[in-house]
N, C-alpha and C positions, 0 to 999 in steps of 0.2 A: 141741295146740299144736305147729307145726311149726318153727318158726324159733326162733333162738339168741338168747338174755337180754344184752341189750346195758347189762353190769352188769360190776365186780370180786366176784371171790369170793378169797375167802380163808381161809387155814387150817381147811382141812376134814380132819376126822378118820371114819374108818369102822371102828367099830368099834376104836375107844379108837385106832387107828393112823395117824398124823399122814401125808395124800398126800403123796409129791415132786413137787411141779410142777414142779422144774428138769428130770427128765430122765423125760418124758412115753413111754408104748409110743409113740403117736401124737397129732397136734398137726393141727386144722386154723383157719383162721381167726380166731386169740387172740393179743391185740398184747395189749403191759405195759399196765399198770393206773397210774395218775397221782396222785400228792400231790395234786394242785389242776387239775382239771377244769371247762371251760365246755361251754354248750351249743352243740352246730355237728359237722361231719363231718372227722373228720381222713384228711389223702391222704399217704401216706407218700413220696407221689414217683414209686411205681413201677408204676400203673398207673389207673384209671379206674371211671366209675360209670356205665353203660348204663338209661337207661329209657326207656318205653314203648314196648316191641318190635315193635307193630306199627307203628310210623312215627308222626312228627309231621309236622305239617303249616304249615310258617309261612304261607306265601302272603301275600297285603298286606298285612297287620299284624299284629306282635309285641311287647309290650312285657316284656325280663326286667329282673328285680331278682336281686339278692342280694349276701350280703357274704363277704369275704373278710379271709383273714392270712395272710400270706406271709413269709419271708426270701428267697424264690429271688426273683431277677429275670425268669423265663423259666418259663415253662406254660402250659397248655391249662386255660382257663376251661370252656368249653362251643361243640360243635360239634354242629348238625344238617346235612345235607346229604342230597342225591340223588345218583344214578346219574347224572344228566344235571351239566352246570354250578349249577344252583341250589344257592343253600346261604347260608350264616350264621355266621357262629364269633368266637367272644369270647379272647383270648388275653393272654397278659404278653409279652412283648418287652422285654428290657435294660432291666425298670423302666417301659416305656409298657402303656398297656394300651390295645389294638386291637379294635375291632370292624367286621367285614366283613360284606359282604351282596352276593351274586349274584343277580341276579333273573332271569338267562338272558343276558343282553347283554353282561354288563363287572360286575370285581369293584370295589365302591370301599368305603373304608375310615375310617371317624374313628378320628381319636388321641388318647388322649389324654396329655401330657405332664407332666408333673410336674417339679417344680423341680428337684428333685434326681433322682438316676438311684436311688435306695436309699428315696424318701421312700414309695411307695407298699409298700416292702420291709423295713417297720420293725416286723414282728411283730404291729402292732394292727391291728384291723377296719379296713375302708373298704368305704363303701357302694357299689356300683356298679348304673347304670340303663342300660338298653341298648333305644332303641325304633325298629322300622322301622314307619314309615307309609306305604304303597304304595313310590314310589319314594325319599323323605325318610329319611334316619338320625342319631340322634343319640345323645350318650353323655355321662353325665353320672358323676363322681367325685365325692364328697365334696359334694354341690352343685355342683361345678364343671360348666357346660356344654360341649360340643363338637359343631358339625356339621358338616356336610360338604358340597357341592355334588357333585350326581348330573349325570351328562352323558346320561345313558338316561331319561328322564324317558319315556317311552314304554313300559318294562318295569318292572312294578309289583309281579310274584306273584313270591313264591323258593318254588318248589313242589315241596320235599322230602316225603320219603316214610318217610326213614330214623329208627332211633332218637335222642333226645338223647344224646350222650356228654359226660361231664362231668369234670375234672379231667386229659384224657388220653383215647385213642382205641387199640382194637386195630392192630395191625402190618396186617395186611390190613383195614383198611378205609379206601375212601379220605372225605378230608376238600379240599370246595374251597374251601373258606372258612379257614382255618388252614396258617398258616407254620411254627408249628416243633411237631415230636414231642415235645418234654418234657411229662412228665407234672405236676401242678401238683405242690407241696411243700407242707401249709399247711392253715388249715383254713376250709371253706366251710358259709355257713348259711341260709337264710331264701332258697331257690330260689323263684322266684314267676314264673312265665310266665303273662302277661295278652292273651287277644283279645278285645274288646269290655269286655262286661261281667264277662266269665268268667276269672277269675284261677283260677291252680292251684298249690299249692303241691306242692312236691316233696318225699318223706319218702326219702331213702338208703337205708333198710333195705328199700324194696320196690325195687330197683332190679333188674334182671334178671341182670344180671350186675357183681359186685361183686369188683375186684383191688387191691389193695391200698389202701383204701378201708374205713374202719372208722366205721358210723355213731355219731352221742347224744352222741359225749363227744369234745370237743378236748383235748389238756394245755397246762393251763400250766405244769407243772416234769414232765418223765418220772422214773417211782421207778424 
């Protein structure tokens, strides 16, 4: 077994002699442990979840899912993108939450709006669905729909190469599909990227590279 137990441990003794976890020689990767724990990935805000290294591939059709909980108004959902203009990115804005898609021509974007600037930023779940069909995008919250008119109806493929980043995006890497750099605050669960037939679900703890970013357990109260 190579990877780390994505579990609390507590009051471990060795040899009759009770550890100090407050002031550890060294510490890597180990966030506090929670009163009351759901299932889902918690993002501390300060950085991101990198998978499948060798490049995804959107091109004509995408359809993600997954849900979220937030308090911030502002973060990075999830961005693929290319070297070239092509690319895709899911984000929060002031409470909206955005989804973009370049297909090579022009960026265009559905919104989606909510009543309230806070309501999408109330600490519970909200399901969110994000599908581009050729040149067609739509976005759906809570059930709620949104679409968009495409003026490129002629450019159909967004034909990225690059990794998914999720929750947030390294400092040098760039992102055309995504407005702002904050990294999400909040917890993300039930990633699910569908083309065709072939739905994938995403597990966080294989992610390539994982910063602040702690898969299995969300808190509901920190101890």
């Amino acid at each position: 077994v190579t990877h780390s137990i994505p579990a609390c441990i507590s009051s471990m003794t060795i040899n009759g002699k009770q550890l100090d976890k407050e002031s550890p020689v060294s510490i890597f990767a180990v966030n506090k442990c929670y009163v009351t724990a759901q299932d889902g990935t918690y993002f501390d805000g300060s950085g991101f979840a990198a998978l499948v290294r060798e490049g995804y591939k959107v091109r004509s059709d995408v359809n993600i899912t997954l849900e979220f909980r937030t308090t911030a108004v502002h973060g990075v959902l999830l961005g693929v993108s290319s070297a070239k203009v092509d690319a895709i990115g899911l984000e929060m804005v002031n409470g909206k939450v955005l989804f973009h898609v370049n297909n090579g021509a022009g960026r265009i974007t559905a919104t989606y709006e909510p009543r309230g600037t806070s309501s999408l930023c109330d600490g519970k779940w909200h399901k969110l669905q994000a599908n581009k069909s050729k040149h067609r995008i739509s976005l759906i919250i809570d059930g709620n729909l949104v679409q968009t008119d495409n003026p490129y109806i002629q450019s159909t493929s967004a034909d990225t190469n690059n990794p998914i980043y999720v929750g947030g995006y390294p400092a040098d890497v760039k992102q055309n599909c995504l407005t702002n750099k904050s990294s999400f605050h909040g917890c993300l669960r039930n990633l699910v990227l569908t083309k065709g037939q072939q739905a994938e679900l995403f597990d966080f703890s294989r992610a390539f590279d994982l910063r602040g970013v702690f898969p299995h357990s969300c808190p509901g109260a920190e101890h």
